[in-house]
Structure formats: C-alpha cells, structure tokens
C-alpha positions in Angstrom: -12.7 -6.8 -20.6 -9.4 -6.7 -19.2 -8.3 -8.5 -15.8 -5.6 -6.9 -13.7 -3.1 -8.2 -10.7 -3.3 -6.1 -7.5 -0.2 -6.9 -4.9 -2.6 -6.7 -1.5 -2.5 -7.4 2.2 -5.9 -8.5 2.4 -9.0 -10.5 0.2 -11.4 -8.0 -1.4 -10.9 -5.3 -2.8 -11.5 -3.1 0.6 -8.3 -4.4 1.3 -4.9 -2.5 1.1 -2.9 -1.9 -1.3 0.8 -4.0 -0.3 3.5 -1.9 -1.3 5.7 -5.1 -1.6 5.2 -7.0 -4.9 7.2 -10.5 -4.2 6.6 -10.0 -0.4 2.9 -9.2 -0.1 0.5 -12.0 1.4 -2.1 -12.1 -1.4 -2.7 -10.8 -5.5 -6.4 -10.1 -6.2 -7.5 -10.9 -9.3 -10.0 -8.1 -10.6 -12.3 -8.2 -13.7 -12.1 -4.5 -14.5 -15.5 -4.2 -15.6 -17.8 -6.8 -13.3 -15.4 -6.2 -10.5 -15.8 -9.9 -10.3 -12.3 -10.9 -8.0 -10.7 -14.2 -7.8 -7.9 -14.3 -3.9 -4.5 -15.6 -5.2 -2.4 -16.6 -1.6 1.5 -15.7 -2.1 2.3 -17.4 1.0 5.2 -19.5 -0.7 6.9 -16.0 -1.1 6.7 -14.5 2.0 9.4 -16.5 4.5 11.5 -16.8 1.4 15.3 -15.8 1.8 15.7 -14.9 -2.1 13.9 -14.9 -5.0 10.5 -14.0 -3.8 10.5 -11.5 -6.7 10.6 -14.4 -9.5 8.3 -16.8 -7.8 5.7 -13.8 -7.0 5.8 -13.4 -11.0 6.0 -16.3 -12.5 2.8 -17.3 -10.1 1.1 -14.1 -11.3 2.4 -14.8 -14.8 0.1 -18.3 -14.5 -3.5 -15.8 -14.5 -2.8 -14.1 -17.6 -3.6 -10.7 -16.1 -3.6 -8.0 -18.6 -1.7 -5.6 -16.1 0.0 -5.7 -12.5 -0.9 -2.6 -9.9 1.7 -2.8 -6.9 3.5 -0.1 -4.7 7.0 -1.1 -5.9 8.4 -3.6 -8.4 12.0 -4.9 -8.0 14.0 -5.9 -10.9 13.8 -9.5 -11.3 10.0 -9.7 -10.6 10.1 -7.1 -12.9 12.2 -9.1 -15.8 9.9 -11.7 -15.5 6.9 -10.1 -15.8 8.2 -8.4 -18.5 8.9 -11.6 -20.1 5.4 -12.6 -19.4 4.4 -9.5 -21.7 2.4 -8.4 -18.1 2.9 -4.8 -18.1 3.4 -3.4 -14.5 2.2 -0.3 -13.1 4.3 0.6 -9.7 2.8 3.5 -7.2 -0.7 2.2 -6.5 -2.0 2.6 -3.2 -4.8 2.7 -1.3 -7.7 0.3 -1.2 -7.6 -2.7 -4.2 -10.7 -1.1 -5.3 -9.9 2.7 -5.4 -6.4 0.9 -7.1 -8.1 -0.2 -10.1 -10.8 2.9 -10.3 -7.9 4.6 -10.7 -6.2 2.3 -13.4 -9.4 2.2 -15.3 -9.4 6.0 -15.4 -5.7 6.2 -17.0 -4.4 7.6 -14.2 -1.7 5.0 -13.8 1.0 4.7 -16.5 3.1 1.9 -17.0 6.5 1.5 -15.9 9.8 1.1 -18.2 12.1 -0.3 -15.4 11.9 -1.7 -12.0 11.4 1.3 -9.2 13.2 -0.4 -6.5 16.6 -2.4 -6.1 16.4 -6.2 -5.1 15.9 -7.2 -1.7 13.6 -4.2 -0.7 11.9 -5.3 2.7 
C-alpha cells in the first residue's frame, strides 16, 4: 500500500490536476490501492508573497506520503521534499484519478531536480 500527494484544484479525485505545487488550493491524499482519499486545504499558501513552496512541503511533508504527483515543482518546495525523503513526480495532469492510474502503471518517473524556477505563477 503506498499513499501519494496530488497538487489539485478541487476535492475528489474528478478534480484537476493544479499545475502549481506551492500555489494550488488543495493536496488530495490517495490510498493507491482502496482509492480511499483524505482533502488536505493549502489555503495558507495561496495569498502568500514568498515562500509558498516551503510551506506547501513541509505541510505535505506532515502526511508521510510515499510520493508527490504535481504539474511543476519549484526548487525550494522541491529541497524540502527532498529532505522529507518524499520523492516528487512533476508533469501530471489531468483528473487526480487518471493522475494516480497513471502513477500506479509506472508511467511517471521521478524527478532529479526542480522543473521550474522560484516564483512561477
């Protein structure tokens, strides 16, 4: 059983996919096997003038997930993650759900570096 960290606009998992790791409104936690889910709010994060990226991880850090599925991953969300030992896989998109069929197929690899310079909006 593994659970993973989806960066999402929405509450379930037929909610998007939110390209913006440290900026997006909610983290779904999903059970990869019962698909049970558990809404994680990121509202702290989202009026914030700097350091969204930290906060968003360390927060996400707090669940133990075994992996996080985002769009983008800046560099200190990133570092801290990485810190964490929370492995990060950048490029999902989609619905949460089709997000973590994929990552249960293998068809998401994990990332060695940030994709994306601070401050991306």
């Amino acid at each position: 059983m593994m659970k993973v960290i989806v960066s999402t606009s929405g509450k379930d998992l037929d909610s998007s996919v939110d390209p913006r790791f440290g900026r997006a409104p909610y983290f779904l936690l999903v059970d990869t096997e019962t698909w049970e889910t558990e809404l994680v709010e990121n509202k702290q994060n989202l009026q914030a003038p700097q350091g969204a990226g930290i906060q968003a991880a360390s927060l996400v850090a707090r669940y133990k997930p075994g992996a996080v599925l985002t769009g983008h991953c800046g560099p200190k969300a990133f570092q801290t993650l990485q810190a964490a030992n929370i492995p990060v896989a950048t490029g999902a998109q989609g619905t949460v759900k089709e997000a973590v069929e994929k990552f249960n197929k293998g068809e998401y690899s994990y990332s060695n570096s940030p994709d994306v310079e601070g401050h991306w909006v």
